[in-house]
py3Dmol code that shows the C-alpha trace and the ligand (Angstrom):
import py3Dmol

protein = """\
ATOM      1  CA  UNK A   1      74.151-158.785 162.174  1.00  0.00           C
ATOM      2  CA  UNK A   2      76.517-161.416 163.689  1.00  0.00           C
ATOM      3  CA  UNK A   3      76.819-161.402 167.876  1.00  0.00           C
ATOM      4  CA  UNK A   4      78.928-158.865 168.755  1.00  0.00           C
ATOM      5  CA  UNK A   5      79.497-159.716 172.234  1.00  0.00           C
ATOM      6  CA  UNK A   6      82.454-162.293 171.193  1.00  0.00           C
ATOM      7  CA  UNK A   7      83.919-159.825 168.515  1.00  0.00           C
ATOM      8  CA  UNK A   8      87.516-159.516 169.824  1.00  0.00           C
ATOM      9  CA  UNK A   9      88.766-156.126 170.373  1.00  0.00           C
ATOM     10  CA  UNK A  10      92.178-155.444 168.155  1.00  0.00           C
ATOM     11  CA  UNK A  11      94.671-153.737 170.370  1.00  0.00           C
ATOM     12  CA  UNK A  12      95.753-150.598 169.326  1.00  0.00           C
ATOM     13  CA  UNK A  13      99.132-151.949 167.374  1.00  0.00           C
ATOM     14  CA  UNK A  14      96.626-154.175 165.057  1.00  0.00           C
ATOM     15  CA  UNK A  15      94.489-151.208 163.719  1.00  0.00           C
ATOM     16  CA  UNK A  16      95.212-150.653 160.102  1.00  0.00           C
ATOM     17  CA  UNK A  17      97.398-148.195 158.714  1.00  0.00           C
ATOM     18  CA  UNK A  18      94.040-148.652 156.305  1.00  0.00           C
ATOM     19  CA  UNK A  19      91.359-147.817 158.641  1.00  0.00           C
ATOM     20  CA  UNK A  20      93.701-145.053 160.222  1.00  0.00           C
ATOM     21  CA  UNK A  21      93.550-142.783 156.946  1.00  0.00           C
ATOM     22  CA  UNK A  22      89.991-143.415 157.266  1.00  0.00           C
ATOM     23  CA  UNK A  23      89.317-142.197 160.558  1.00  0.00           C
ATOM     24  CA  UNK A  24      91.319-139.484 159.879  1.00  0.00           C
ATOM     25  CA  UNK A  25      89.986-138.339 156.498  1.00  0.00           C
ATOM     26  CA  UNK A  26      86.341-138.117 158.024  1.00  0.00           C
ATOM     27  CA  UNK A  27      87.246-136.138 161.293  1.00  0.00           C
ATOM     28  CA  UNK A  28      88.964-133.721 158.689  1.00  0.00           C
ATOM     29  CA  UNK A  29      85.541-133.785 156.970  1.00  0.00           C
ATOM     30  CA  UNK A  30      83.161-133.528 159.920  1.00  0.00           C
ATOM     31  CA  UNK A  31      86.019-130.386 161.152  1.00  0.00           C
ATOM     32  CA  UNK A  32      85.626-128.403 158.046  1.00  0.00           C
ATOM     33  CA  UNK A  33      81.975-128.770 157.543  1.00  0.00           C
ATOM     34  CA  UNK A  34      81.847-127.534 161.690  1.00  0.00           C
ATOM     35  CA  UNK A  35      84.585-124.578 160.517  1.00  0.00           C
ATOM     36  CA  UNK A  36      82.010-123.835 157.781  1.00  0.00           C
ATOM     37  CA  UNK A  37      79.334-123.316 160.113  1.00  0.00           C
ATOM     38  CA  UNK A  38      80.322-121.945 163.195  1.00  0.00           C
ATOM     39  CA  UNK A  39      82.748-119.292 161.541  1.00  0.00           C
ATOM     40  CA  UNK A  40      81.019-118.203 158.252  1.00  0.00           C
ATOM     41  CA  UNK A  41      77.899-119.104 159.269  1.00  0.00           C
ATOM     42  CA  UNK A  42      77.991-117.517 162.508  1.00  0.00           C
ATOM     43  CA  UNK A  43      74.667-115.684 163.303  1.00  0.00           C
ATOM     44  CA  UNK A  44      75.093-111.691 164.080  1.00  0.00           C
ATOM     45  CA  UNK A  45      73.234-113.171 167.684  1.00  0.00           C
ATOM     46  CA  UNK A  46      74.374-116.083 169.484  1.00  0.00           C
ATOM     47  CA  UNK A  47      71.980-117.740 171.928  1.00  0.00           C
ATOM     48  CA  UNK A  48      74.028-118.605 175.431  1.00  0.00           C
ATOM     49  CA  UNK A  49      72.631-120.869 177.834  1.00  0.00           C
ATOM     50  CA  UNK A  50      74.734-121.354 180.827  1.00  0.00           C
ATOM     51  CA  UNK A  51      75.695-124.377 182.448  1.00  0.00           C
ATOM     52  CA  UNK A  52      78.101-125.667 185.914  1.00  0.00           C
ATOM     53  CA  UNK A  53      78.509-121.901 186.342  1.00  0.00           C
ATOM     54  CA  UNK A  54      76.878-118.409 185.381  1.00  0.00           C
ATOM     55  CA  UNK A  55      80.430-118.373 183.316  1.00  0.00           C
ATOM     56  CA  UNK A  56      80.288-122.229 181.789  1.00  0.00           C
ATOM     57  CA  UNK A  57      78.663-121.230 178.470  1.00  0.00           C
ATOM     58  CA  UNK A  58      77.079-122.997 175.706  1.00  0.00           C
ATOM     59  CA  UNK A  59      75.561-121.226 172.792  1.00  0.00           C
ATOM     60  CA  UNK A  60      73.111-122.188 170.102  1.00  0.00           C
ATOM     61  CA  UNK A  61      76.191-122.781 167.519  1.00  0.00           C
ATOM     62  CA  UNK A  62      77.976-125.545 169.999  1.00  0.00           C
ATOM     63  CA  UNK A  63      74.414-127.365 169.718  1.00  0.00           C
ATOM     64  CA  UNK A  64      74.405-126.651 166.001  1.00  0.00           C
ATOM     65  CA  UNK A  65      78.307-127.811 165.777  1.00  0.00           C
ATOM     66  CA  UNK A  66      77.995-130.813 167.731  1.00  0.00           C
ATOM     67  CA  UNK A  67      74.549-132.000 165.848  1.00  0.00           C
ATOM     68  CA  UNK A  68      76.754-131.327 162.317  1.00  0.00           C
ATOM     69  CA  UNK A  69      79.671-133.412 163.633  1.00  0.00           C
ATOM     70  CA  UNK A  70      77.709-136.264 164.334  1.00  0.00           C
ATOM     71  CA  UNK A  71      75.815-136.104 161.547  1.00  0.00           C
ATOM     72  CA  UNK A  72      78.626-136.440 159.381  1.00  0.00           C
ATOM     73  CA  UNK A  73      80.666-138.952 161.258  1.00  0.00           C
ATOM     74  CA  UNK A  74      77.581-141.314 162.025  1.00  0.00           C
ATOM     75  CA  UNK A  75      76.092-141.682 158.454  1.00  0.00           C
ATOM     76  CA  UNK A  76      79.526-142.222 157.184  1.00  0.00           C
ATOM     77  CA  UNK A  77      80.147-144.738 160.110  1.00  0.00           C
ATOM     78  CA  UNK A  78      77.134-145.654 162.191  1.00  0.00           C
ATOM     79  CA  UNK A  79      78.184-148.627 163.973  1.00  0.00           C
ATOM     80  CA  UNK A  80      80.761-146.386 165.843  1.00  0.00           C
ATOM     81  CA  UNK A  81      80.036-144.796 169.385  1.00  0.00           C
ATOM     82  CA  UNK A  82      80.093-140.653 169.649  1.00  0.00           C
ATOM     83  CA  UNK A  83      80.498-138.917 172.946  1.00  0.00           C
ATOM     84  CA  UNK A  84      79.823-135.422 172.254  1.00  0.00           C
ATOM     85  CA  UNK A  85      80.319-132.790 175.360  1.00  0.00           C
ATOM     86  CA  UNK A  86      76.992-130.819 174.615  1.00  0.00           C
ATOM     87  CA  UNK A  87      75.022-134.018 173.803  1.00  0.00           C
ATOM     88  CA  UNK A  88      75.896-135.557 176.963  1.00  0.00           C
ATOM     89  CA  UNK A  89      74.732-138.838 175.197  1.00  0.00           C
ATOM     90  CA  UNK A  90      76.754-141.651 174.016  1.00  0.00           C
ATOM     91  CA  UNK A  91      74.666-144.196 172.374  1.00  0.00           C
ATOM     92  CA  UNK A  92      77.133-146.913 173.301  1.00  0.00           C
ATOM     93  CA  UNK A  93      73.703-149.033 173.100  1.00  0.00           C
ATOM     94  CA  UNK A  94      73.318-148.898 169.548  1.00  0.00           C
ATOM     95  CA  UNK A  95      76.364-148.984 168.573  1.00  0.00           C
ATOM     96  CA  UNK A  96      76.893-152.334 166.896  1.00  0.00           C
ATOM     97  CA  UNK A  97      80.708-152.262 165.388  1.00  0.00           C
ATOM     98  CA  UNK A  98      81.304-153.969 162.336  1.00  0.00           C
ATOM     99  CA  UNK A  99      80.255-157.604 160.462  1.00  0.00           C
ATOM    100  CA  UNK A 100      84.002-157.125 160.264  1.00  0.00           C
ATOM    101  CA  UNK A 101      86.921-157.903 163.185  1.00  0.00           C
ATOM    102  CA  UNK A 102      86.979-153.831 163.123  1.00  0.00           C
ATOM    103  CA  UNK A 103      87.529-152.454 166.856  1.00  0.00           C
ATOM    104  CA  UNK A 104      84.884-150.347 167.700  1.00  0.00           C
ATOM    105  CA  UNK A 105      85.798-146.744 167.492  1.00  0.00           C
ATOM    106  CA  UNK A 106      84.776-144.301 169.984  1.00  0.00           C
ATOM    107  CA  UNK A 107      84.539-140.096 169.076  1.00  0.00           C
ATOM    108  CA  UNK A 108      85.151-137.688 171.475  1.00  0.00           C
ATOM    109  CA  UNK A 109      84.217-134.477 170.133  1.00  0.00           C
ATOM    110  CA  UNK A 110      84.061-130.978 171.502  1.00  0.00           C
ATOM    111  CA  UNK A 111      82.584-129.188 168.811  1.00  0.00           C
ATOM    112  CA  UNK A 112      83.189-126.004 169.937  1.00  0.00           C
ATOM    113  CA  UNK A 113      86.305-125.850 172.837  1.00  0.00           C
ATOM    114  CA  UNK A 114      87.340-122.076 173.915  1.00  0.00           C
ATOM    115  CA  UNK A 115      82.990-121.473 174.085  1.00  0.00           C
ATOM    116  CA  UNK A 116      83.817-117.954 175.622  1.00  0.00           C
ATOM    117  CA  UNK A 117      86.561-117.206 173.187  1.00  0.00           C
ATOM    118  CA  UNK A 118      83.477-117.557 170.254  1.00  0.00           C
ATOM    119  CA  UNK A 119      81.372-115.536 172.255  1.00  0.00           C
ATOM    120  CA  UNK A 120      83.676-113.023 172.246  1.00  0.00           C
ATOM    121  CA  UNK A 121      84.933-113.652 169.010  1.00  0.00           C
ATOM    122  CA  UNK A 122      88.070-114.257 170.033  1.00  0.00           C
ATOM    123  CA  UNK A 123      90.914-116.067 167.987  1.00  0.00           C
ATOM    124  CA  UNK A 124      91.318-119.571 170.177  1.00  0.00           C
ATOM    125  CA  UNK A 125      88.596-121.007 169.513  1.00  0.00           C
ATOM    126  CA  UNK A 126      88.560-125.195 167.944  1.00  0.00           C
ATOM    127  CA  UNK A 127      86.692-128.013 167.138  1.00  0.00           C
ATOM    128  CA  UNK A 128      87.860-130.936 168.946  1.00  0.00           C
ATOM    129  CA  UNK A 129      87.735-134.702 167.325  1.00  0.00           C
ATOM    130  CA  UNK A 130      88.862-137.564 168.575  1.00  0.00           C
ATOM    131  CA  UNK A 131      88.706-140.994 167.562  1.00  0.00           C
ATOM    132  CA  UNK A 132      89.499-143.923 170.534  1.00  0.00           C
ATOM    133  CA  UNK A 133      89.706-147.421 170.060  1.00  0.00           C
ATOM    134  CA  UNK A 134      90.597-149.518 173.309  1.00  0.00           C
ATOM    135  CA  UNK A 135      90.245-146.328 175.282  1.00  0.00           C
ATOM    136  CA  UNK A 136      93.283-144.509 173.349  1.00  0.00           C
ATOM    137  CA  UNK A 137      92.923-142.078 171.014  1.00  0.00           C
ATOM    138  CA  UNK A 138      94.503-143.042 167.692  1.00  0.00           C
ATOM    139  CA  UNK A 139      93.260-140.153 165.638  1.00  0.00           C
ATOM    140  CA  UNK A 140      92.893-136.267 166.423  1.00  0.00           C
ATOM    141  CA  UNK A 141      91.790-133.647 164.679  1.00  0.00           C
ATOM    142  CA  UNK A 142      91.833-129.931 166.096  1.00  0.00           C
ATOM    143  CA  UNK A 143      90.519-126.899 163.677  1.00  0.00           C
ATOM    144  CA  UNK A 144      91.368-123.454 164.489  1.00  0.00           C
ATOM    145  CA  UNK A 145      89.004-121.340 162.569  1.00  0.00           C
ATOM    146  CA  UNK A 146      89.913-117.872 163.034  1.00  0.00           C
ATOM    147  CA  UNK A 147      93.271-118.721 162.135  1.00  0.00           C
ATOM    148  CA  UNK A 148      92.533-121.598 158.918  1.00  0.00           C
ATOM    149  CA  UNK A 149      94.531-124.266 160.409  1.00  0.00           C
ATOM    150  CA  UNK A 150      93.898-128.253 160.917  1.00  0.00           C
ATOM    151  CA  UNK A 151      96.545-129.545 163.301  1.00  0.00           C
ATOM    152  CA  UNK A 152      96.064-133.556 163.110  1.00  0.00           C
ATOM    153  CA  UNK A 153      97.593-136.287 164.168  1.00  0.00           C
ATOM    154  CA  UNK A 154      97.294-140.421 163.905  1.00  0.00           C
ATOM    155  CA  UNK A 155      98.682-142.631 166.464  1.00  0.00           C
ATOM    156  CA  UNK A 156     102.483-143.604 165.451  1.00  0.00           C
ATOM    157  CA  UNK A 157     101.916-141.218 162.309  1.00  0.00           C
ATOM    158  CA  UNK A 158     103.470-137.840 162.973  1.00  0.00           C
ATOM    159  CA  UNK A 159     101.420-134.860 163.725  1.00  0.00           C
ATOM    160  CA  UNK A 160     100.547-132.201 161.066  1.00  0.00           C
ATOM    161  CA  UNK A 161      99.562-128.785 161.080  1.00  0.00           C
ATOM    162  CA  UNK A 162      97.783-128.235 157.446  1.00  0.00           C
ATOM    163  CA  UNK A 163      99.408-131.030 156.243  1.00  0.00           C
ATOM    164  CA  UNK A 164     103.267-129.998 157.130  1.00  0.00           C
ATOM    165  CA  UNK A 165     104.667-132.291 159.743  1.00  0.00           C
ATOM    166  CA  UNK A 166     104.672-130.804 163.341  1.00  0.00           C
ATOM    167  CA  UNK A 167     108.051-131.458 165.726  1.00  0.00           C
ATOM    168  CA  UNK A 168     108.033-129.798 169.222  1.00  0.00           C
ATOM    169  CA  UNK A 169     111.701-127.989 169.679  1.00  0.00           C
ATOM    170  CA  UNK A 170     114.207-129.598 171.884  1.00  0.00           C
ATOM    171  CA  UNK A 171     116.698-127.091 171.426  1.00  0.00           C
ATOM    172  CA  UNK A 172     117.851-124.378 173.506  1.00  0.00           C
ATOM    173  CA  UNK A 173     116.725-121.765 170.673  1.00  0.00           C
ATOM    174  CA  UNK A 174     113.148-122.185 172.541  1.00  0.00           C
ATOM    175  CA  UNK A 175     113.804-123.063 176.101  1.00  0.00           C
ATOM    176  CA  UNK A 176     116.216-125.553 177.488  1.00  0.00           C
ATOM    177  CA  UNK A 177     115.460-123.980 180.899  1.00  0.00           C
ATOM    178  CA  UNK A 178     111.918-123.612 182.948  1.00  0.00           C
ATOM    179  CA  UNK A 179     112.634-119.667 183.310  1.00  0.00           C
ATOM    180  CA  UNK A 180     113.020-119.261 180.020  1.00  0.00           C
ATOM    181  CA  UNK A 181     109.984-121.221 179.206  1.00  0.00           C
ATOM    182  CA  UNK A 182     106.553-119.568 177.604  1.00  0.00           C
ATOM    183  CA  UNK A 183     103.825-121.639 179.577  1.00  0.00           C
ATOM    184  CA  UNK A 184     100.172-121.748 178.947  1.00  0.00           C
ATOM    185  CA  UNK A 185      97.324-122.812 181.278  1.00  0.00           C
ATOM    186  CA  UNK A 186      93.696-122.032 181.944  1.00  0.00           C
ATOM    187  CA  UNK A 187      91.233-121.631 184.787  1.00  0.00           C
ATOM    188  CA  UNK A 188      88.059-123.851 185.325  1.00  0.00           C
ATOM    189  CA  UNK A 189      84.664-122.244 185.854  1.00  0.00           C
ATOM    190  CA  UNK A 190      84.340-122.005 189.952  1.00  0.00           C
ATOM    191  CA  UNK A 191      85.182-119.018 191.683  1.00  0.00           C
ATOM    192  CA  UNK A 192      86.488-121.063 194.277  1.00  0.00           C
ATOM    193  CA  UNK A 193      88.656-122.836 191.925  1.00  0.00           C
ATOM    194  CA  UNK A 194      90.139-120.276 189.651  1.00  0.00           C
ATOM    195  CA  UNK A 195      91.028-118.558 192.941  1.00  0.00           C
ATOM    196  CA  UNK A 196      93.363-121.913 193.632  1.00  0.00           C
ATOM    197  CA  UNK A 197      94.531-122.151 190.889  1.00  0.00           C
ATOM    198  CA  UNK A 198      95.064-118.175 190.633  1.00  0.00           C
ATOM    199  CA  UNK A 199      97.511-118.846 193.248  1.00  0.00           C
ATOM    200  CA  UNK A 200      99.796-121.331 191.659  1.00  0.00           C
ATOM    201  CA  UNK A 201     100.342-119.160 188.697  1.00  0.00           C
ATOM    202  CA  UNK A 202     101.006-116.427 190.811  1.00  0.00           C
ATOM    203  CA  UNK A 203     103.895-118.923 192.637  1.00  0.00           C
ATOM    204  CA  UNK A 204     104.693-120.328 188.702  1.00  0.00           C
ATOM    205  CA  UNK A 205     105.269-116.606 186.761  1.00  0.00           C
ATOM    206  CA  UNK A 206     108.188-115.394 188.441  1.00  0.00           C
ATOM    207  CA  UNK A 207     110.478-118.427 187.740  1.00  0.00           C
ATOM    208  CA  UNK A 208     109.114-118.535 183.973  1.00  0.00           C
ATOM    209  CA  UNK A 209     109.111-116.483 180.828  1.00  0.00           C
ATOM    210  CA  UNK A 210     105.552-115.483 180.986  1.00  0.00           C
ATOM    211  CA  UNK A 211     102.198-117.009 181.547  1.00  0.00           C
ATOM    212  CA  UNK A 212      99.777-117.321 178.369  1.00  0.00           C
ATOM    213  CA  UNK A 213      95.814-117.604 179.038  1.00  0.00           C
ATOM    214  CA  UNK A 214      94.614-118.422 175.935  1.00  0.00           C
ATOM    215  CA  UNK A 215      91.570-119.592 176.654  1.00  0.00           C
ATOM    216  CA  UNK A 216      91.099-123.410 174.922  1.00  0.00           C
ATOM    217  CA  UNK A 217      92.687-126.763 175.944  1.00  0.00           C
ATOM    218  CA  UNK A 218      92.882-128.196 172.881  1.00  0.00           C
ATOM    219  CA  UNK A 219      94.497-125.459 170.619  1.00  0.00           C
ATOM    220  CA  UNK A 220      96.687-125.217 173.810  1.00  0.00           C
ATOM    221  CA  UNK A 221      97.880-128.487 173.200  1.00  0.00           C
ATOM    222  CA  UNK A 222      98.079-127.859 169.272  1.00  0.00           C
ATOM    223  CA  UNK A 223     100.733-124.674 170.368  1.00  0.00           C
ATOM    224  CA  UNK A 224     103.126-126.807 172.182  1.00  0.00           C
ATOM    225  CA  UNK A 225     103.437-129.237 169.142  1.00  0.00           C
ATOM    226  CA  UNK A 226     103.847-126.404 167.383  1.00  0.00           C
ATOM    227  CA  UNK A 227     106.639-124.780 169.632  1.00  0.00           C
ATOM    228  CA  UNK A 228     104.444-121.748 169.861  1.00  0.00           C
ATOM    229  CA  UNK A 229     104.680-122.239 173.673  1.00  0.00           C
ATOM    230  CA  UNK A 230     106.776-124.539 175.353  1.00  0.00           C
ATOM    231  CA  UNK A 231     104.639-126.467 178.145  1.00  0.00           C
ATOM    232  CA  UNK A 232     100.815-126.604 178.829  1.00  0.00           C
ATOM    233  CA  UNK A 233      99.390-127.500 182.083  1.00  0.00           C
ATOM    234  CA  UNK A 234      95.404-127.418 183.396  1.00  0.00           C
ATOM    235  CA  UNK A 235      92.928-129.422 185.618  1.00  0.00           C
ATOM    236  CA  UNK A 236      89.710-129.564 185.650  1.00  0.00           C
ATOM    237  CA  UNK A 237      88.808-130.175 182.075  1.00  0.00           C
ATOM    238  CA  UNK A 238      86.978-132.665 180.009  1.00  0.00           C
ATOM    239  CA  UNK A 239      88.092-135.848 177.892  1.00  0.00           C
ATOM    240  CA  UNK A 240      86.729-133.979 174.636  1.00  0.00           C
ATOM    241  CA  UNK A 241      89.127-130.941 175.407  1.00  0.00           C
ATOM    242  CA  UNK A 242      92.129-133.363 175.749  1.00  0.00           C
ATOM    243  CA  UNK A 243      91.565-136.232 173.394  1.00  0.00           C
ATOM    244  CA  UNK A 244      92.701-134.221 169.952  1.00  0.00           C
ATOM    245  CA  UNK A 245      95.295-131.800 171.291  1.00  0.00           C
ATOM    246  CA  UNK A 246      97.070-134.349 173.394  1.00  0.00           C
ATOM    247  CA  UNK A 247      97.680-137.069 170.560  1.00  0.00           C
ATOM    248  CA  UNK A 248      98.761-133.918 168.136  1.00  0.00           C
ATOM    249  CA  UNK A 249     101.091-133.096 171.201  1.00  0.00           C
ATOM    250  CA  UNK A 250     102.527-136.206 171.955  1.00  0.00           C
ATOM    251  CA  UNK A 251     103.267-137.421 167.836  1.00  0.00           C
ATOM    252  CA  UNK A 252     104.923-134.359 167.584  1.00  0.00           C
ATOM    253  CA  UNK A 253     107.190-135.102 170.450  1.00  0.00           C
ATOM    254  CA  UNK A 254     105.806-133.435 173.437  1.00  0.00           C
ATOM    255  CA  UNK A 255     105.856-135.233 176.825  1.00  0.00           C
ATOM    256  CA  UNK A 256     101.849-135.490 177.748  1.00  0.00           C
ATOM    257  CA  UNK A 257     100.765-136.695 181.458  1.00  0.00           C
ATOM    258  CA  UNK A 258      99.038-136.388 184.290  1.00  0.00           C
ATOM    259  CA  UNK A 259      99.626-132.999 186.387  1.00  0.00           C
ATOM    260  CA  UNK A 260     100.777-135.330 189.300  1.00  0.00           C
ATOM    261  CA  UNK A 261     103.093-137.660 186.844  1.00  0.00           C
ATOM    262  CA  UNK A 262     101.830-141.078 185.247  1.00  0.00           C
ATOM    263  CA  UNK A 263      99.753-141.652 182.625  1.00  0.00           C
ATOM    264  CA  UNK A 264      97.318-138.863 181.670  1.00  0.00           C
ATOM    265  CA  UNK A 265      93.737-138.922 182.924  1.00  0.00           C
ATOM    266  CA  UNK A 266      90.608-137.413 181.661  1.00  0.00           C
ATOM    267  CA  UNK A 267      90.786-133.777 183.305  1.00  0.00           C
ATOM    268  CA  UNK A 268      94.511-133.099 183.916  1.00  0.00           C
ATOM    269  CA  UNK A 269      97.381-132.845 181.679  1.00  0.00           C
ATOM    270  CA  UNK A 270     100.916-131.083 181.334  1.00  0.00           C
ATOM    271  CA  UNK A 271     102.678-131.057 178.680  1.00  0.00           C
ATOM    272  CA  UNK A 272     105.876-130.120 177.398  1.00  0.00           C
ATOM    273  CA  UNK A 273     108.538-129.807 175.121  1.00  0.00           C
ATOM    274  CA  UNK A 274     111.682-132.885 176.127  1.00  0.00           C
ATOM    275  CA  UNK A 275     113.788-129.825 177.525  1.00  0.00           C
ATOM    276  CA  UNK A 276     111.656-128.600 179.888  1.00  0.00           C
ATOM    277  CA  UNK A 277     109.136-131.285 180.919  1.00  0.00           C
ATOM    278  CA  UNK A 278     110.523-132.603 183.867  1.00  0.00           C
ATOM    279  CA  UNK A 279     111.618-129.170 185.512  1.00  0.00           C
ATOM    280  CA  UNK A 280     107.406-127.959 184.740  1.00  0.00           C
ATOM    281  CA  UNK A 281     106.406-131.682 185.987  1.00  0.00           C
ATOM    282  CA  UNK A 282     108.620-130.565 189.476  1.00  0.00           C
ATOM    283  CA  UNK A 283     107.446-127.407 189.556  1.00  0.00           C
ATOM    284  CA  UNK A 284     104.231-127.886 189.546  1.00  0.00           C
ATOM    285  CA  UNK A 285     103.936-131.346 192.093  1.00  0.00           C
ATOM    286  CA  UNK A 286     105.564-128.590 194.407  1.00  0.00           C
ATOM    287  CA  UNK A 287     102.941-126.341 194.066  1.00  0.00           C
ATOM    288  CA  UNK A 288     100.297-128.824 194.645  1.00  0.00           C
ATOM    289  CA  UNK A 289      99.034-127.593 190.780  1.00  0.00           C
ATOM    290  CA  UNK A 290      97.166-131.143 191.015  1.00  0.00           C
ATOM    291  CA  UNK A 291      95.307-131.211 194.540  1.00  0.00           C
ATOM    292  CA  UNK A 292      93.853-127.314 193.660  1.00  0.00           C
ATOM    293  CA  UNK A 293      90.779-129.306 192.806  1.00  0.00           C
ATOM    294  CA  UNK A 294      90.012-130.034 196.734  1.00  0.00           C
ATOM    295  CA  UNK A 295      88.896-127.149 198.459  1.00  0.00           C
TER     296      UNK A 295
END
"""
ligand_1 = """\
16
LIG
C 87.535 -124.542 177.930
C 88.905 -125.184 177.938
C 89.940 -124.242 178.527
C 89.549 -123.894 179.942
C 88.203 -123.208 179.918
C 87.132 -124.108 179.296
P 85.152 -125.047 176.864
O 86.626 -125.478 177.411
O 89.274 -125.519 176.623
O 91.226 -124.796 178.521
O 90.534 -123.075 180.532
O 87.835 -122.873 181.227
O 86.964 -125.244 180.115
O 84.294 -125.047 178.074
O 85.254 -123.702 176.253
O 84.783 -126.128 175.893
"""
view = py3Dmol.view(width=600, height=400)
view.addModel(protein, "pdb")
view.setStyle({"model": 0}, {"cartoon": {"style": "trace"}})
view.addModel(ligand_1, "xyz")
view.setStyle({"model": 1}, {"stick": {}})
view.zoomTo()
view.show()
């Protein structure tokens, strides 16, 4: 194995249209063989550990999902890094990258997102994959097993949703104007929090359509590049929720950033359709929908 260390790192522009499809075809792989498992393999008992909060769930299957995912992606490419939200590990130390002038390619998986949806058996749930390279994601892959859809998406490609491309409406036939506009969010796990961020929805509903709380980042992110709402906004979440659904977002043409403006960061996004972004980006800087993190 040659030294790595002076490997160069291809930007993101350099990665091959080549190694794209590949990235892409074995996220689809690792999704389905997850879907498989968590949906038609799910167990008539779940076993639910708790984590940050008596409310922050993670059951048996997330465990089992995550272990499957990485499985699958690791024996197909095992000089690759994988950052999996239940692991908590990321054996950045053993990964090696290629013999090759390959970038090394980071996963960010959440291999079950919308945990208390599952538990409930609620539609909503996903499995999150992500592949980075340079610290952007360049492929996502969301599955939505209750409903049989795979939204994906490579960087510069187009998003898809089962294979039919995805565009997020423009036009006023959705909603050229914020109180007009269907807007999903979600709450974090604190008490103290949701009860902050409680109050910015309760500012936000009267001067929009209506409020949707369905209950997964990701698959939220899948619905505005699918028009099914028109803006998404939520703090206080993980890279794994974001990494996916914000890539299938923005190649379909949604505006993605951070809840405050700029670039997005691990943890906060909003997005939105062209017609609406900047009046939900307004909105919610003057509602503080960013600082509700800070008691
Ligand atoms: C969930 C997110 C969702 C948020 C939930 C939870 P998890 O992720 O996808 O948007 O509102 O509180 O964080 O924990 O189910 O993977």
């Amino acid at each position: 194995m040659g030294d790595h260390s002076q490997r160069r790192s291809l930007t993101v522009q350099e990665i091959s249209q080549v190694l794209l499809t590949q990235l892409t075809d074995l996220a689809h792989e690792a999704a389905n063989q997850a879907t498989e498992l968590i949906r038609d393999r799910r167990p008539s008992q779940l076993q639910v550990d708790h984590k940050s909060t008596a409310t922050d769930m993670v059951t048996n299957m997330d465990l089992a999902s995550e272990a499957l995912i990485r499985e699958v992606i690791l024996s197909a490419r095992p000089q690759d890094r994988f950052i999996g939200e239940e692991s908590g590990t990321d054996n950045a130390a053993t990964a090696t990258g290629q013999e090759t002038d390959e970038p090394v390619v980071t996963w960010v998986v959440d291999p079950i997102d919308g945990t208390t949806n599952y538990l409930y058996d609620l539609p909503g749930y996903n499995i999150s994959i992500a592949a980075e390279v340079a610290g952007e994601t360049v492929v996502g892959v969301v599955a939505d097993p209750a409903h049989g859809r795979i939204y994906s998406a490579a960087i510069g490609s187009g998003a898809f949703c089962d294979g039919t491309p995805l565009r997020v409406p423009n036009e006023a036939h959705h909603a050229s104007s914020l109180d007009r506009a269907l807007i999903a969010t979600g709450f974090g796990y604190s008490p103290d929090l949701r009860a902050r961020q409680a109050l910015v929805v309760a500012e936000l509903i009267p001067r929009v359509r209506d409020i949707r709380r369905l209950g997964a980042a990701a698959l939220d992110l899948c619905h505005v590049a699918a028009g099914r709402v028109d803006g998404y906004f939520e703090v206080n979440l993980g890279p794994w929720d974001l990494a996916a659904g914000a890539l299938i977002a923005r190649e379909a043409g949604a505006i993605v950033a951070h809840i405050d403006g700029g670039p997005p960061l691990p943890g906060s996004v909003v997005a939105a359709s062209p017609a609406i972004y900047d009046q939900l980006q307004a909105i919610l800087a003057e509602l503080n929908a960013g600082s509700v993190l800070a008691p």
